[in-house]
DRENFINU-156635 format. One record per atom (N, C-alpha, C, O): chain; residue in one letter; atom name; z, y, x; residue number from 1. Coordinates in Angstrom, 1 decimal, padded with zeros to 4 digits. Example, Ala and Ser with C-alpha at 12.3 -4.5 7.8 and 13.67 -1.06 7.14 Angstrom:
2
REC   c   r    a       pz       py       px     k
REC   A   a    N    007.8   -005.7    013.2     1
REC   A   a   CA    007.8   -004.5    012.3     1
REC   A   a    C    007.8   -003.3    013.2     1
REC   A   a    O    008.5   -003.3    014.2     1
REC   A   s    N    007.1   -002.2    012.8     2
REC   A   s   CA    007.1   -001.1    013.7     2
REC   A   s    C    007.9    000.0    012.9     2
REC   A   s    O    008.0    001.1    013.4     2
END
This chain:
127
REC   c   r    a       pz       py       px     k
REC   A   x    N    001.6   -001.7   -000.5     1
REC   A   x   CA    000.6   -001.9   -001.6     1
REC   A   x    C    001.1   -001.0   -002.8     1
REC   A   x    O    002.4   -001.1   -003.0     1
REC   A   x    N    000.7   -000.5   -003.3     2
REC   A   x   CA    000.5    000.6   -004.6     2
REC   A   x    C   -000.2    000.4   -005.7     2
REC   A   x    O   -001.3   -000.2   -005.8     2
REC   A   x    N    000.6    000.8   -006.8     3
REC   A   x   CA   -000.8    000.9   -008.0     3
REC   A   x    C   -001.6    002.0   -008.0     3
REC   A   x    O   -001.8    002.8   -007.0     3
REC   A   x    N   -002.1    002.2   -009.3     4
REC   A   x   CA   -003.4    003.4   -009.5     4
REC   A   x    C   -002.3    004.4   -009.4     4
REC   A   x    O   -002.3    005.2   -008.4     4
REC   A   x    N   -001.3    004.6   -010.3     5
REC   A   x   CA   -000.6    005.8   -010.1     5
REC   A   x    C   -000.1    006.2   -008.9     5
REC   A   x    O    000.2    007.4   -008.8     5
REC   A   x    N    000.0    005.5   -007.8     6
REC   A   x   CA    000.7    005.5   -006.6     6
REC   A   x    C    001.9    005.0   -006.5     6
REC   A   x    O    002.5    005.4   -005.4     6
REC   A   x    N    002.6    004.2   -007.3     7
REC   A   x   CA    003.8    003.5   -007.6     7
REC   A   x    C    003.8    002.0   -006.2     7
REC   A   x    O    003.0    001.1   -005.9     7
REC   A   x    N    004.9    002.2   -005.6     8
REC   A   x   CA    005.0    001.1   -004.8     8
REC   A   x    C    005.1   -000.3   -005.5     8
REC   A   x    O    005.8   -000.4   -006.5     8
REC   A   x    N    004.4   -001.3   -005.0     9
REC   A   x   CA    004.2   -002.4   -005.6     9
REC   A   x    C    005.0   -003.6   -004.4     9
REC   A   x    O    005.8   -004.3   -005.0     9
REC   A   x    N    005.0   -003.6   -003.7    10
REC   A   x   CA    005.4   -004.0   -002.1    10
REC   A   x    C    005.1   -003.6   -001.0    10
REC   A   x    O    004.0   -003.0   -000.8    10
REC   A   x    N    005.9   -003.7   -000.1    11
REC   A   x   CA    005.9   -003.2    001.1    11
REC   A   x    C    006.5   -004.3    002.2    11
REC   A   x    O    007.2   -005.3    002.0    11
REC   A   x    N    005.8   -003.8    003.7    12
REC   A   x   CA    005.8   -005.0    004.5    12
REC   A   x    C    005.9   -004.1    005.6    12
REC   A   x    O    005.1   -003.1    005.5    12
REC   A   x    N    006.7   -004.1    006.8    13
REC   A   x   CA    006.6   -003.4    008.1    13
REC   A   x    C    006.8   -004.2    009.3    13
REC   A   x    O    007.8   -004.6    009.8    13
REC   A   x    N    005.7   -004.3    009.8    14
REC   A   x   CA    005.4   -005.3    010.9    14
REC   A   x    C    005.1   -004.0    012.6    14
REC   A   x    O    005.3   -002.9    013.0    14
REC   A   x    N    004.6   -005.4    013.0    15
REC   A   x   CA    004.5   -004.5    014.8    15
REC   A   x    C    003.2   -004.0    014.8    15
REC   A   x    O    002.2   -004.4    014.3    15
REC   A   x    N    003.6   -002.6    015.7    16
REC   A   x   CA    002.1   -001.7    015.9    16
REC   A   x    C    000.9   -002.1    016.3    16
REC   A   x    O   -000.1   -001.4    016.4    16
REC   A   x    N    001.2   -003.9    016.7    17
REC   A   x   CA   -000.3   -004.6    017.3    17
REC   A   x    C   -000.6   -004.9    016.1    17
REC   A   x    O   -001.7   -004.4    015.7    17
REC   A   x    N    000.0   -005.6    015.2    18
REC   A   x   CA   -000.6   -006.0    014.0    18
REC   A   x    C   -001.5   -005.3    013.2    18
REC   A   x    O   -001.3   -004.1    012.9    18
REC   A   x    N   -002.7   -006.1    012.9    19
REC   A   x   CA   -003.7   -004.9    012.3    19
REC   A   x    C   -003.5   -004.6    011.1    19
REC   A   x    O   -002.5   -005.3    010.8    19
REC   A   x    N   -003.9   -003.8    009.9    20
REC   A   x   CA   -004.1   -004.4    008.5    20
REC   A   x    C   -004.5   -005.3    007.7    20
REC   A   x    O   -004.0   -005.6    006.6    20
REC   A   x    N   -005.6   -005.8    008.3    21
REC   A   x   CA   -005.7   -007.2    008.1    21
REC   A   x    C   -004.3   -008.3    008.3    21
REC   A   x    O   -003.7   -008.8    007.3    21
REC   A   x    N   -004.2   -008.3    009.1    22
REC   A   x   CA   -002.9   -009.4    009.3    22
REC   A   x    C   -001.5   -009.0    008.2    22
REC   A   x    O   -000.8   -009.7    007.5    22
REC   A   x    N   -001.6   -007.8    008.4    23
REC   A   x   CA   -000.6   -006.6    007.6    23
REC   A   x    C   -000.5   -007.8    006.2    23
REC   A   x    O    000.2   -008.7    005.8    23
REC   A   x    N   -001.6   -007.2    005.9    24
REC   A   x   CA   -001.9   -007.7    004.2    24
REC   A   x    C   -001.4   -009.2    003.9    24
REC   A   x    O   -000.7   -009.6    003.0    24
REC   A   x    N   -001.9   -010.0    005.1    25
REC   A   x   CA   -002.2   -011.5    004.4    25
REC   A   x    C   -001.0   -012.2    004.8    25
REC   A   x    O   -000.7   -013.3    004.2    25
REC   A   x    N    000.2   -011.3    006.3    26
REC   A   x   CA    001.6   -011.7    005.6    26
REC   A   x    C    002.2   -011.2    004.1    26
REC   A   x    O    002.9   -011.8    003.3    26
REC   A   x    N    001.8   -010.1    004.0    27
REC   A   x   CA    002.6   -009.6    003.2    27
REC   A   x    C    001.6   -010.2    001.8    27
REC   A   x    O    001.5   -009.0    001.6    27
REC   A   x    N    001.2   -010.6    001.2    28
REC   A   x   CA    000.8   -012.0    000.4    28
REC   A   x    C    001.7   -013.5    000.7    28
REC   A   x    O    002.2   -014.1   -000.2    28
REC   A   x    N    001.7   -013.7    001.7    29
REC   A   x   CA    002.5   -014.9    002.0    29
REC   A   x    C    003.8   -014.5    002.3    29
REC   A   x    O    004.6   -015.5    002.3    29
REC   A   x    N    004.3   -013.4    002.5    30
REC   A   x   CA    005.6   -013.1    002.2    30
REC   A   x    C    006.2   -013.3    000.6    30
REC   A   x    O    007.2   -013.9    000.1    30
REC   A   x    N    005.1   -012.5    000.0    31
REC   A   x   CA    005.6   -012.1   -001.3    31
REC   A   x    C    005.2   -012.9   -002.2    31
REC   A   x    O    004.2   -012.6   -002.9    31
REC   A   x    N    005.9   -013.9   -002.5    32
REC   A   x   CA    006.4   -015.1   -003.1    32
REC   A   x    C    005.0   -015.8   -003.3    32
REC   A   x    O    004.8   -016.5   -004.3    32
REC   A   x    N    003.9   -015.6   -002.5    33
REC   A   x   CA    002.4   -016.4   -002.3    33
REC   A   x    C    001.8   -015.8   -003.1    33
REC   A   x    O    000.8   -016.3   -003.6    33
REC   A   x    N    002.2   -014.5   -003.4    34
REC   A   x   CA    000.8   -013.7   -003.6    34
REC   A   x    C    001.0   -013.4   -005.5    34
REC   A   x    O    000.2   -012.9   -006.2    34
REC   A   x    N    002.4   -014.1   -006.0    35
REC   A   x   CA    003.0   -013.8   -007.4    35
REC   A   x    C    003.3   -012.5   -007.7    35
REC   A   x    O    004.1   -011.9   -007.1    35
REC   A   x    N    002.6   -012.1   -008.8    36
REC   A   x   CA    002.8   -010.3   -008.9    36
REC   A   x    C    002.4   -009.0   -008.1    36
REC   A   x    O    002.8   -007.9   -007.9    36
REC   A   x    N    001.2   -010.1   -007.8    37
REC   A   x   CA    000.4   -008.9   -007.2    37
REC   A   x    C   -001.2   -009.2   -008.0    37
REC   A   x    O   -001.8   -010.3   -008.2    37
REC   A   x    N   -001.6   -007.5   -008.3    38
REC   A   x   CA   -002.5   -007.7   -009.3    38
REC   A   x    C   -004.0   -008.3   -008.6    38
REC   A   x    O   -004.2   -008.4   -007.4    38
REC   A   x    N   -004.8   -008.7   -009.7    39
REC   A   x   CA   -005.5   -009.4   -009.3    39
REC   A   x    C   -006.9   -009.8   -008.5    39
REC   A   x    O   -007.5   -010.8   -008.1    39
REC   A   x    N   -007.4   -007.7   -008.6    40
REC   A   x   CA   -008.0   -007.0   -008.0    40
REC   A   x    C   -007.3   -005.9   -007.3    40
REC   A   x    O   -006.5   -005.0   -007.7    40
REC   A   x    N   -007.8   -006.0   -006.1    41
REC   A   x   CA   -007.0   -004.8   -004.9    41
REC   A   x    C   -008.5   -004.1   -004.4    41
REC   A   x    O   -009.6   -004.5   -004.4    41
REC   A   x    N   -008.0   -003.0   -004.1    42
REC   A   x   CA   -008.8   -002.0   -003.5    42
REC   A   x    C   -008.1   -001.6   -002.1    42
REC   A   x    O   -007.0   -001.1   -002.0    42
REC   A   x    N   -009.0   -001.8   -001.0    43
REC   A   x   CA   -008.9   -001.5    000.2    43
REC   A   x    C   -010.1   -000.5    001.1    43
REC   A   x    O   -011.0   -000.2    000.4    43
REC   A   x    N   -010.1    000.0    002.1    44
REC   A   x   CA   -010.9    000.8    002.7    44
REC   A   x    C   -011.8    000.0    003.5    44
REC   A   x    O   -011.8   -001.2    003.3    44
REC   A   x    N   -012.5    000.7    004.7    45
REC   A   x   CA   -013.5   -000.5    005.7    45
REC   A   x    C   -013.0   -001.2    006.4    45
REC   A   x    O   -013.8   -002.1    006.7    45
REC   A   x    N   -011.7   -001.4    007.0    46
REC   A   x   CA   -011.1   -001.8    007.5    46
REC   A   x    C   -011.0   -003.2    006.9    46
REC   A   x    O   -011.1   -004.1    007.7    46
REC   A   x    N   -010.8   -003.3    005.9    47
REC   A   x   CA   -010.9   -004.9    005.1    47
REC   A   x    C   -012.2   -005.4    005.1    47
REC   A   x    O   -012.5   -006.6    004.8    47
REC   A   x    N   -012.9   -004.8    005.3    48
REC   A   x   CA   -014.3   -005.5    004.9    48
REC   A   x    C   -014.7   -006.4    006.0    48
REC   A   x    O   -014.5   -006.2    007.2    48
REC   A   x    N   -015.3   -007.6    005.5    49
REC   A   x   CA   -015.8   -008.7    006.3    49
REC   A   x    C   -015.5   -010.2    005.3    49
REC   A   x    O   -014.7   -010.4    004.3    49
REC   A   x    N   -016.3   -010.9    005.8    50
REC   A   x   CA   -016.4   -012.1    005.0    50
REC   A   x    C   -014.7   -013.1    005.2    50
REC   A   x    O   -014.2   -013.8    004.3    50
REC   A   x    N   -014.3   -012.8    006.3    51
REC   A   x   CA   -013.3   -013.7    006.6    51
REC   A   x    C   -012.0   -012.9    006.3    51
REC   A   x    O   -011.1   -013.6    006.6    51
REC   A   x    N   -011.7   -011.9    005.9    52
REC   A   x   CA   -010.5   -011.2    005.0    52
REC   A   x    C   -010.4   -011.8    003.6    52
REC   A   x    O   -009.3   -012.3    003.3    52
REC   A   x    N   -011.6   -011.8    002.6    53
REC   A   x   CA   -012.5   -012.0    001.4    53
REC   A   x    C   -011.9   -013.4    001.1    53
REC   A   x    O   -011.5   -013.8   -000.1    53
REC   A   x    N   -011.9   -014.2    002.2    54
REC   A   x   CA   -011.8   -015.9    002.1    54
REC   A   x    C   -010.3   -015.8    002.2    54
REC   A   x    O   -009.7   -016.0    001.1    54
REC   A   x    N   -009.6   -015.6    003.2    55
REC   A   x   CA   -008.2   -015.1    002.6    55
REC   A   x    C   -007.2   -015.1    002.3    55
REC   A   x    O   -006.2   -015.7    002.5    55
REC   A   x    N   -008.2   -013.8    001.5    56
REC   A   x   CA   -007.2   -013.4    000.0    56
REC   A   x    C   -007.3   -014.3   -001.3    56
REC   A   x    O   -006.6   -014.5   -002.2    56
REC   A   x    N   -009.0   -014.5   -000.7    57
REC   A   x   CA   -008.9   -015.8   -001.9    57
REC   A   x    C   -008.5   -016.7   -002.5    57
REC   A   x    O   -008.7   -017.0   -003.7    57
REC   A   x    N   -007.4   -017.5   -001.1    58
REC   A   x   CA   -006.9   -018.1   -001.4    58
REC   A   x    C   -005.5   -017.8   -002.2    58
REC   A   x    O   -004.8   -018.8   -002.6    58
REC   A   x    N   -005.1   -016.6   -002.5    59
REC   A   x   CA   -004.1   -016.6   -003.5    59
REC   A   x    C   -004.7   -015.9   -005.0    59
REC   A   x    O   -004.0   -015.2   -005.7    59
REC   A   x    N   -005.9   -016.2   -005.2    60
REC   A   x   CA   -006.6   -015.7   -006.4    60
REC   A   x    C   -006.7   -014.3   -006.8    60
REC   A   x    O   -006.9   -013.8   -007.9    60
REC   A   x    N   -006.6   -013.8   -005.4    61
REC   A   x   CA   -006.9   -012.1   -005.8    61
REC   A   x    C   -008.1   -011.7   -005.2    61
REC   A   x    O   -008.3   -012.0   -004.0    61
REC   A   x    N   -009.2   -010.6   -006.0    62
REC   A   x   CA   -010.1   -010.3   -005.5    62
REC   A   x    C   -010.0   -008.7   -004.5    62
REC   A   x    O   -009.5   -007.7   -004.8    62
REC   A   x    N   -010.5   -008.9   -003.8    63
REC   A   x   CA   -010.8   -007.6   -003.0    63
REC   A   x    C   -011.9   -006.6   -003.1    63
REC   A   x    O   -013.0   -007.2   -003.0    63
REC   A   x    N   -012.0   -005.6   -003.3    64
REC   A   x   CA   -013.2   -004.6   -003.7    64
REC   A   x    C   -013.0   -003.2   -002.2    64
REC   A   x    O   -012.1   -002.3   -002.2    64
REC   A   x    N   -013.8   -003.3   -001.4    65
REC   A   x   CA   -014.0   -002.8   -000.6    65
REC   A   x    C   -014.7   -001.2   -001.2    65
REC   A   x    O   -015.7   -001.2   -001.8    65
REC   A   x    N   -014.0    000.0   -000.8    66
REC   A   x   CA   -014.6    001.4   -001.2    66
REC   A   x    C   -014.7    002.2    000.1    66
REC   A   x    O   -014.0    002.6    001.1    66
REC   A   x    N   -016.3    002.2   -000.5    67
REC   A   x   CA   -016.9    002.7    001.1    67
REC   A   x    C   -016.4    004.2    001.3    67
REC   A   x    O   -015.5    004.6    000.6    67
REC   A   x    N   -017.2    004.8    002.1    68
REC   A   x   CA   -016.9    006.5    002.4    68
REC   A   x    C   -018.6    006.3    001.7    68
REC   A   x    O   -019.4    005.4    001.6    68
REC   A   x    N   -018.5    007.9    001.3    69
REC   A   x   CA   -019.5    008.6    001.0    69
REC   A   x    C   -021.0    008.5    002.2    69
REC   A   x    O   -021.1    008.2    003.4    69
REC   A   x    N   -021.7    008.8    001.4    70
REC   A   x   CA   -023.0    008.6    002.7    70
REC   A   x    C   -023.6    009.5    002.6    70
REC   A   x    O   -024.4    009.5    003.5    70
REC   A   x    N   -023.7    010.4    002.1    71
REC   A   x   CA   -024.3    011.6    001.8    71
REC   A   x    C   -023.4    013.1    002.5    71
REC   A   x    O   -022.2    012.9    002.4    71
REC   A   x    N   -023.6    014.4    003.1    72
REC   A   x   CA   -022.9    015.3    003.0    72
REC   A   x    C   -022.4    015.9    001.9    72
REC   A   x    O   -023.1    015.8    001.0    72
REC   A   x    N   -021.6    016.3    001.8    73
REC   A   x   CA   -020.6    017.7    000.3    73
REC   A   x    C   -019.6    016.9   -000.2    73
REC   A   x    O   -019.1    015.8    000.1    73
REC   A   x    N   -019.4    017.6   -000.9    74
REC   A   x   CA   -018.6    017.2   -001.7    74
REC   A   x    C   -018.5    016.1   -002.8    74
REC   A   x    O   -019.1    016.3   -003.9    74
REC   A   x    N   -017.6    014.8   -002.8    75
REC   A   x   CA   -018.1    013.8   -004.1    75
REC   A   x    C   -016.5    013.0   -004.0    75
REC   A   x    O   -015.9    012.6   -002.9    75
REC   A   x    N   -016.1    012.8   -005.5    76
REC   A   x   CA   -014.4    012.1   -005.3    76
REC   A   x    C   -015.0    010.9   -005.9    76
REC   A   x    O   -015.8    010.4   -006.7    76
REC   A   x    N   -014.1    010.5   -005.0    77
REC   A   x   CA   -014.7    008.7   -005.1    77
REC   A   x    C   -013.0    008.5   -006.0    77
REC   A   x    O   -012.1    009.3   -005.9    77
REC   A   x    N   -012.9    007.3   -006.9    78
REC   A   x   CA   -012.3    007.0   -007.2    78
REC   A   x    C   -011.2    006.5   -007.1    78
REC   A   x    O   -010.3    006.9   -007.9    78
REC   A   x    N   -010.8    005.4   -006.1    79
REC   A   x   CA   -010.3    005.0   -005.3    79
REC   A   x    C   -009.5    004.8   -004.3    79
REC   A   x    O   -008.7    004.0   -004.0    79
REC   A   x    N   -010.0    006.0   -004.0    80
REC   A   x   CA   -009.2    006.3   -002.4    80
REC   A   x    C   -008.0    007.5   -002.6    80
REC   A   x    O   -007.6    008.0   -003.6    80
REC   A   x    N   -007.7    007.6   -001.5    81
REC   A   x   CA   -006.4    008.6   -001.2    81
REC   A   x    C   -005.1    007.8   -002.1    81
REC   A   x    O   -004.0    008.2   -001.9    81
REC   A   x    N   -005.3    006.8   -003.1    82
REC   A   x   CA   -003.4    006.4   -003.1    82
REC   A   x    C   -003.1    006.6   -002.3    82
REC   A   x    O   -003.1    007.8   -002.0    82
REC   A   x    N   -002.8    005.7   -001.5    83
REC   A   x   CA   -001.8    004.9   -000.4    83
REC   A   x    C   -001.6    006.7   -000.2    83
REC   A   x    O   -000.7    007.3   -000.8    83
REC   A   x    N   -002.5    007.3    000.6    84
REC   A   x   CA   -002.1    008.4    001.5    84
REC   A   x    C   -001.3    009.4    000.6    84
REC   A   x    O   -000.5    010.1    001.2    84
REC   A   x    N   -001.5    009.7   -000.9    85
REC   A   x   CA   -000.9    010.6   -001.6    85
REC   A   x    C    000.6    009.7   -001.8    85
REC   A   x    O    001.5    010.4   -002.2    85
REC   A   x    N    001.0    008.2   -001.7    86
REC   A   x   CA    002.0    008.0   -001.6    86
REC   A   x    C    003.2    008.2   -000.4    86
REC   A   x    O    004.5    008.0   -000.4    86
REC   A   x    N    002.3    008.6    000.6    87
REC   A   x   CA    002.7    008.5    001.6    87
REC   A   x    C    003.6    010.3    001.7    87
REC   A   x    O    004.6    010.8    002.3    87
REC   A   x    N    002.7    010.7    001.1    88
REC   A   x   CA    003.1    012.2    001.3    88
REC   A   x    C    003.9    012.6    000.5    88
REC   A   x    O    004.5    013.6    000.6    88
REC   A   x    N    004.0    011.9   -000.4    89
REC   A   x   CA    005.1    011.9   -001.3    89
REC   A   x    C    006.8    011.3   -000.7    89
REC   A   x    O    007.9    011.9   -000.8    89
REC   A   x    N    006.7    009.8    000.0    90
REC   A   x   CA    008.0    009.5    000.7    90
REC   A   x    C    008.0    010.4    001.9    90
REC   A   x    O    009.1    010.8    002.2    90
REC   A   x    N    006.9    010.8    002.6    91
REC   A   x   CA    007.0    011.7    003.7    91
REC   A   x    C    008.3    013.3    003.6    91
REC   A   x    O    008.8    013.9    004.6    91
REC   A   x    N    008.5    013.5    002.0    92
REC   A   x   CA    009.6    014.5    001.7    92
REC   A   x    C    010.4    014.3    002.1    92
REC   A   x    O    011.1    015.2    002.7    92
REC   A   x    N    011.1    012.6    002.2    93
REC   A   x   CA    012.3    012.3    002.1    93
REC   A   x    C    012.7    012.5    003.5    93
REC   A   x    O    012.0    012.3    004.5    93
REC   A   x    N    014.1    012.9    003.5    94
REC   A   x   CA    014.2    013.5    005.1    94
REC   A   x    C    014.7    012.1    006.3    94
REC   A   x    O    014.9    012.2    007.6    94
REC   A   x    N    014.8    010.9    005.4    95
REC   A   x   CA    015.1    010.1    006.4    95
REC   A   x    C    013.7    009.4    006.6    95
REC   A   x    O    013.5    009.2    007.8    95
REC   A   x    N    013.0    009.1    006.0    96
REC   A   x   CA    011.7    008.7    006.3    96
REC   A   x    C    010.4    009.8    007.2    96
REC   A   x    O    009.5    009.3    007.8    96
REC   A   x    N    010.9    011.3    007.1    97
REC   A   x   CA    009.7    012.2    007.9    97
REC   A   x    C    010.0    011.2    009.2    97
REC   A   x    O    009.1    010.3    009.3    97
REC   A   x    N    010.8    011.1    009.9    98
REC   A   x   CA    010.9    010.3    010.8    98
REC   A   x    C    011.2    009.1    011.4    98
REC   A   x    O    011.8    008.4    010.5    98
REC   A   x    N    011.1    008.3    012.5    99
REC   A   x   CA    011.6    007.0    012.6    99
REC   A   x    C    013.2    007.3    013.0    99
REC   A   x    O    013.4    007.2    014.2    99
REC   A   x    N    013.9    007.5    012.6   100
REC   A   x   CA    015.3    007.5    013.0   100
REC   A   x    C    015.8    006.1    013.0   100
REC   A   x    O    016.7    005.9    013.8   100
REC   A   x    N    015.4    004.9    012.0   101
REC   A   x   CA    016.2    003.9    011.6   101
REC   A   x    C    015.7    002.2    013.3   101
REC   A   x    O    014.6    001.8    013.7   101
REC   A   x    N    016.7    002.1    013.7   102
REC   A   x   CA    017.0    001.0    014.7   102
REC   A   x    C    016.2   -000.3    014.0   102
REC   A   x    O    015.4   -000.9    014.7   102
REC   A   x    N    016.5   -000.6    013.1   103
REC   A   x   CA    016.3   -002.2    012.1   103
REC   A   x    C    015.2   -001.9    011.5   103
REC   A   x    O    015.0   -000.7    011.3   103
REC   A   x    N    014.2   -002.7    011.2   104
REC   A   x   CA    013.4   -002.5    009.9   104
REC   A   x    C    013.3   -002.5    008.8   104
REC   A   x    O    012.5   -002.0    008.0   104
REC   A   x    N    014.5   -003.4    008.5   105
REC   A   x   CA    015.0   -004.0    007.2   105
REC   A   x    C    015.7   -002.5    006.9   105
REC   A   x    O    015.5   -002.2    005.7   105
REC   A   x    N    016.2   -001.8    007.4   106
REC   A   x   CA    017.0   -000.6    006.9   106
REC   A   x    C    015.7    000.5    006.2   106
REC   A   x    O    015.7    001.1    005.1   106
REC   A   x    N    014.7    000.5    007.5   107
REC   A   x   CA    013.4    001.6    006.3   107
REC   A   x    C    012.6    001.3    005.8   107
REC   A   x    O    011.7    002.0    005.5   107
REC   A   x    N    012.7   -000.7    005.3   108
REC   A   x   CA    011.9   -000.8    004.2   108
REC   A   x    C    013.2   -000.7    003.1   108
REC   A   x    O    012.8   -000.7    001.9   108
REC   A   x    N    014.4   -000.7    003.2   109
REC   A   x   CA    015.4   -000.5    002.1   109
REC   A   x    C    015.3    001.7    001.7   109
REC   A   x    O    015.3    002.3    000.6   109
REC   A   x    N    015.2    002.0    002.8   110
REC   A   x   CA    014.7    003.5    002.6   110
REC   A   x    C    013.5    003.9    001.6   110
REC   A   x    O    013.5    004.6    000.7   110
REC   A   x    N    012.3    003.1    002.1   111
REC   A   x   CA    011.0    003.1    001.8   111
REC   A   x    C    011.6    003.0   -000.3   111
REC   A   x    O    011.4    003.9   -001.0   111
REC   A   x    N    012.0    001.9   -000.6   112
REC   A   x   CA    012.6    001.5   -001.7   112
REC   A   x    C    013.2    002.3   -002.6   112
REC   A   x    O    012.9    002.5   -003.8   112
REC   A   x    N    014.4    002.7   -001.7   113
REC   A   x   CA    014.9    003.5   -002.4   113
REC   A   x    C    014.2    004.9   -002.8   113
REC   A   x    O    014.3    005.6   -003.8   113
REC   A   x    N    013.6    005.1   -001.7   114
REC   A   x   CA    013.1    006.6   -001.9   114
REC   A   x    C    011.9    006.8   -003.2   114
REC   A   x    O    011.6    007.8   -003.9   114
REC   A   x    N    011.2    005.2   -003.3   115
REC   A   x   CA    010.2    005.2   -004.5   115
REC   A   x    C    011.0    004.8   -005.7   115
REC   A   x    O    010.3    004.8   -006.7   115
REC   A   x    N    012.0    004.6   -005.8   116
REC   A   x   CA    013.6    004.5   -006.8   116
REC   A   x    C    013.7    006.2   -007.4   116
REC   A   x    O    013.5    006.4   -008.6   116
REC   A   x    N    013.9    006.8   -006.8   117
REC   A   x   CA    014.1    008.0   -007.3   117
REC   A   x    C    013.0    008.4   -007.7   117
REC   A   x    O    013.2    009.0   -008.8   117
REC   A   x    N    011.3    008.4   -007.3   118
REC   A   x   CA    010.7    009.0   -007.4   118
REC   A   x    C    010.2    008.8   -008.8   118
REC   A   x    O    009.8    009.7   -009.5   118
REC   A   x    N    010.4    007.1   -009.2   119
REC   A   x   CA    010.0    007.2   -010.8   119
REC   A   x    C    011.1    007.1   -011.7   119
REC   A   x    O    011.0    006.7   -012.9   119
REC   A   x    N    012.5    007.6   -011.0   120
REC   A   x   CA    013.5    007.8   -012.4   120
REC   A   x    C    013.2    009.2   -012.1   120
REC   A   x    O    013.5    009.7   -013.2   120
REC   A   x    N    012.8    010.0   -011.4   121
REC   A   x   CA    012.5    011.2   -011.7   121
REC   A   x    C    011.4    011.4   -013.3   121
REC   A   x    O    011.4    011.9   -014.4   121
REC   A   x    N    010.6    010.7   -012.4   122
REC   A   x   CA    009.3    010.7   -013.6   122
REC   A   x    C    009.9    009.9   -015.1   122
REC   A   x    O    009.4    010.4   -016.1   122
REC   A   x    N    010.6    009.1   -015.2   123
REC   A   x   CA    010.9    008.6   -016.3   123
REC   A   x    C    011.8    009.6   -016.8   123
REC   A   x    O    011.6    009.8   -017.9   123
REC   A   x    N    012.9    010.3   -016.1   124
REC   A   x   CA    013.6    011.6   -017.0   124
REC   A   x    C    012.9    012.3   -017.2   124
REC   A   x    O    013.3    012.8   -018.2   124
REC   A   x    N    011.9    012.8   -017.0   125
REC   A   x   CA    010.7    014.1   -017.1   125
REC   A   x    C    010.2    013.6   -018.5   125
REC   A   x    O    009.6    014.4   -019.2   125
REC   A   x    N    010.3    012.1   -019.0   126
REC   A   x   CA    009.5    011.9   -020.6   126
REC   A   x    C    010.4    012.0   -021.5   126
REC   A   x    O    010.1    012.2   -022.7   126
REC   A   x    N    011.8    011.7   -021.0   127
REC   A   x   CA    013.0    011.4   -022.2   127
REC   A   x    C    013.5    012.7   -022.3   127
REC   A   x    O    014.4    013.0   -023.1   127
END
């Protein structure tokens, strides 16, 4: 999970059956029940449905589903591309381009670290 800037907010790495749905609603109940995480989230179609909605509800956060465009050409939707511009961003890091790590607990500590540097980068860049 990410903010608007693309800043990691939490992270959760589960098995390749697990959908994003399920993804999500451990990683709410992981993350101390859903404390410090904001209060509206933005997700893609994949969340949509009434029984995602109910929930998440239950830890008092709302969900706002952002469709695809319906029309041909060109139109930037607001919303979309975090996650994936965050991704391309840890994707630099040379231990994350790939799965090298045995544990999971090791590349969500990678995952961490690597968004560690990314905003003391950005925080030296103001001072």
């Amino acid at each position: 999970m990410v903010d608007q800037l693309g800043l990691l907010i939490t992270a959760l790495i589960s098995a390749s059956i697990c959908t994003d749905r399920d993804g999500l609603d451990a990683m709410l109940y992981y993350h101390n029940k859903g404390k410090g995480i904001p209060k509206k989230i933005f997700g893609d179609q994949g969340y949509s449905g009434k029984s995602i909605r109910e929930r998440i509800g239950r830890y008092g956060i709302e969900l706002e589903v952002v469709k695809r465009r319906e029309k041909m050409g060109f139109s930037i939707k607001a919303r979309r591309r975090m996650v994936e511009r965050t991704f391309g961003w840890l994707e630099k890091f040379r231990r994350l381009s790939k799965d090298y790590e045995q544990i999971s607990l090791t590349r969500m500590s990678m995952i961490y670290l690597a968004m560690i540097r990314l905003m003391l980068k950005r925080l030296s860049a103001f001072s």
